[in-house]
N, C-alpha and C positions, 0 to 999 in steps of 0.2 A: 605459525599462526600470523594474523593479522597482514595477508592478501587481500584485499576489494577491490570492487570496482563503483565507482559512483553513477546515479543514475538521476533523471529529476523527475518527477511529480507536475506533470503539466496545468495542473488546477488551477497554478497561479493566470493563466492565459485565461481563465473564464471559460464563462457557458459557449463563445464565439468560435474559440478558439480552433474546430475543424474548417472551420474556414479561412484559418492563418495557418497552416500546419507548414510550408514553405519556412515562412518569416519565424514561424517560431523554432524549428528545429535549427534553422541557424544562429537563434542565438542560444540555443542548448549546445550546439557544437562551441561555438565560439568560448563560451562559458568553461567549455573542457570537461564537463559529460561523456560517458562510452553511449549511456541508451536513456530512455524515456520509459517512463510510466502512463499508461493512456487510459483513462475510465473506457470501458468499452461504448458508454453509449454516445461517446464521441468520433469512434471510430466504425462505430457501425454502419453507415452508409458509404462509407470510403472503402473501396473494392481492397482485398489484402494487397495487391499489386503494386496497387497506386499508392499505398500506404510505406512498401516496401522500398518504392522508390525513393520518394521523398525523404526517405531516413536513408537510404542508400548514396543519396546524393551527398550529405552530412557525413557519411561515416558512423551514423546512427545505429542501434538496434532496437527493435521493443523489446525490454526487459520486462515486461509485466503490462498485464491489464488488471480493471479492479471493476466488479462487480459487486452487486446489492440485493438483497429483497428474496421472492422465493423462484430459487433455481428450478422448479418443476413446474410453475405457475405458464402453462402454454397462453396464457390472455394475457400475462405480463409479457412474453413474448412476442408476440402479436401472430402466431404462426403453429402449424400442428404439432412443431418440434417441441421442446423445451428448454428454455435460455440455455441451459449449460449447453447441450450439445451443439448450439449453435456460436456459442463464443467458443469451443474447443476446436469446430471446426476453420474458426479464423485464425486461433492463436496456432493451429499445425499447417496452416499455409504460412504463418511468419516466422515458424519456428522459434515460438516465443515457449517458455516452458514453466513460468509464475504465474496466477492467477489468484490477485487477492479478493476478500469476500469482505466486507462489514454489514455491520448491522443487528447483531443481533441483541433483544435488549429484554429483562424481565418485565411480564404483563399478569402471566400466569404460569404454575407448573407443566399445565397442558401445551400454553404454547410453546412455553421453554422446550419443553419434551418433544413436539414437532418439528422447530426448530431445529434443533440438533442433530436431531433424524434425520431433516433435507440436508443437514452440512455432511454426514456421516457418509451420506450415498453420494453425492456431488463428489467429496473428494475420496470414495475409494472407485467412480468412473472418471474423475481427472487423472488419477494416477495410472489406469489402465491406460492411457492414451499421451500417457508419457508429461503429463502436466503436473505442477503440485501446487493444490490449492492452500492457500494461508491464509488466516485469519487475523485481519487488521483491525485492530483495540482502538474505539475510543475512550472515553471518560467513562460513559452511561452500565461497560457492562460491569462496574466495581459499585454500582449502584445497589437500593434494594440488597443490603450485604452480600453483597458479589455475589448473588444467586447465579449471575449468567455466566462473568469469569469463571465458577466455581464448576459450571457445568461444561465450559472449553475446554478446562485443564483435566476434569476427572471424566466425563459421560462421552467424551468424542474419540473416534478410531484415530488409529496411529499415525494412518494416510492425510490428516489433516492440519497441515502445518502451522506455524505463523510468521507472522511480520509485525512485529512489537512498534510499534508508534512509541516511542522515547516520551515528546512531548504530551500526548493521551495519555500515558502509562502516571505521570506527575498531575495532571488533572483528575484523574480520577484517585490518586491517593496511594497509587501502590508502589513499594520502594522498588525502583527501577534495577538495579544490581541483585538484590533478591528476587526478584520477578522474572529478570532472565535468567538465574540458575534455575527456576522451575521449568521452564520451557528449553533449557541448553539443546538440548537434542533434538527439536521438533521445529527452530528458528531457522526459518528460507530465505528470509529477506528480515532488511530493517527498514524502516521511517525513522529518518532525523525529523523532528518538526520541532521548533521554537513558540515559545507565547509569551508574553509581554506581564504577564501574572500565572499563580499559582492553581487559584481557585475554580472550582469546578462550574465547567459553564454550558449553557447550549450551545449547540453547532453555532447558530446563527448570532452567536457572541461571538464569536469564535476570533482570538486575540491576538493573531501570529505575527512573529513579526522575523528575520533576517535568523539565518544560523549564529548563534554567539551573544545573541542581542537580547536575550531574553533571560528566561529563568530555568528553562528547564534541564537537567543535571546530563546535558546532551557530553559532556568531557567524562562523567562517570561511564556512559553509557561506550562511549570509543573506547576508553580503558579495557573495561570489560570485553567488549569485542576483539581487539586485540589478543586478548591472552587466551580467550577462548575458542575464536572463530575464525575462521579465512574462506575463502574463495565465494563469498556473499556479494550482493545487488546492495549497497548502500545508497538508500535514496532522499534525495532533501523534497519534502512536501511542506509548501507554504501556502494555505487557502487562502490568505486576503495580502496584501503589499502596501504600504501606503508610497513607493515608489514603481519604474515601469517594472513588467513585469520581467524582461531581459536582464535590467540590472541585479534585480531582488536573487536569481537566479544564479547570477554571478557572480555573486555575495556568497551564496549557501555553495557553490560547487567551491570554493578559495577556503568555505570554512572544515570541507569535507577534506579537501587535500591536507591541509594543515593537521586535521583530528587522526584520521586514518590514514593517509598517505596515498 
């Protein structure tokens, strides 16, 4: 047990950031990153080639892309297709084979119950196409007494993995060491994320700050890893920096080598 490899969460670089994707992959390499995590709708206009390079040029891989909202929804895609089949057709030219999804949040049982239906079908045609979709937690779904958490862990097919947000998992309340023994078997990835307090907030509060520097039980969460896991995408994800975002980054890859190795 306790192989990884570290990857980063490009969010820090902002809404701009495909149009630095040069400058920023250099300093994901420099930082000592294997690969990146790249929301898809940042990479969606960037041909897979030109994407391939650019991370080929660093020594890069894309480890993961992360998607949102409803994967059958052809008007959210703007096209006859359906999101998913058109992000699976990018993520098999990069041979990328993580695909995280968030989002999902209680409003009603009805929609709960649709919801989980598009994540059920989404990830047993990712997994047909050699992909495994994961589902990345934040606060909101331990909300509404975990109606949504409640219905990831018991109402979703086996094909649908996750990727536990460390820092999420303590925002939203749930004891992080017990919460990944429920999920042992079904974790494809992790999120290291830090926050600067405990208490449950909106996104747009959203309190992050360096690996280490925070509060959230990120050393229980590597322990555990360890004993349980190996050959996982360990990824440091920090939405906001109040330093650049190169350094912020170099921060969290020094705290990931130090945790997990």
């Amino acid at each position: 047990m306790g192989q990884f490899q570290i990857a980063c969460q490009t969010i820090t670089w902002g809404a701009n950031q495909r149009n630095e994707f040069p400058a920023v992959f250099e300093q994901v390499k420099k930082a000592g990153y294997a690969g990146v995590e790249i929301g898809f709708r940042h990479i969606r206009e960037t041909a897979p080639a030109e994407l391939a390079k650019m991370l080929g040029d660093q020594g890069l891989v894309l480890a993961a892309s992360h998607v949102g909202g409803n994967l059958f929804d052809t008007q959210q895609a703007g096209q006859e297709r359906s999101m998913i089949d058109e992000v699976l057709d990018y993520l098999d030219q990069m041979g990328t084979k993580l695909l995280m999804y968030s989002g999902l949040r209680y409003n009603s049982d009805e929609q709960l119950a649709a919801d989980v239906d598009m994540l059920n079908r989404a990830a047993e045609g990712a997994r047909a196409r050699g992909v495994s979709l994961l589902y990345h937690n934040h606060d909101f779904e331990f909300f509404e007494e975990g109606r949504a958490a409640d219905a990831l862990l018991h109402k979703t097919v086996e094909a649908l993995g996750w990727c536990p947000d460390i820092g999420w998992l303590m925002k939203g309340g749930a004891p992080v060491p017990e919460f990944l023994d429920k999920i042992r078997d079904r974790i494809g990835a992790v999120h290291f994320k830090d926050f600067a307090t405990d208490g449950a907030a909106e996104e747009r509060e959203c309190d992050t700050v360096e690996l280490g520097e925070g509060v959230a039980p990120l050393g229980q969460a590597a322990e555990w890893l360890k004993a349980n896991k190996s050959g996982l995408w360990v990824i440091a994800e920090q939405d906001n920096a109040a330093v650049p975002a190169g350094e912020a980054a170099a921060k969290n890859a020094a705290y990931l080598k130090k945790v997990v190795g």
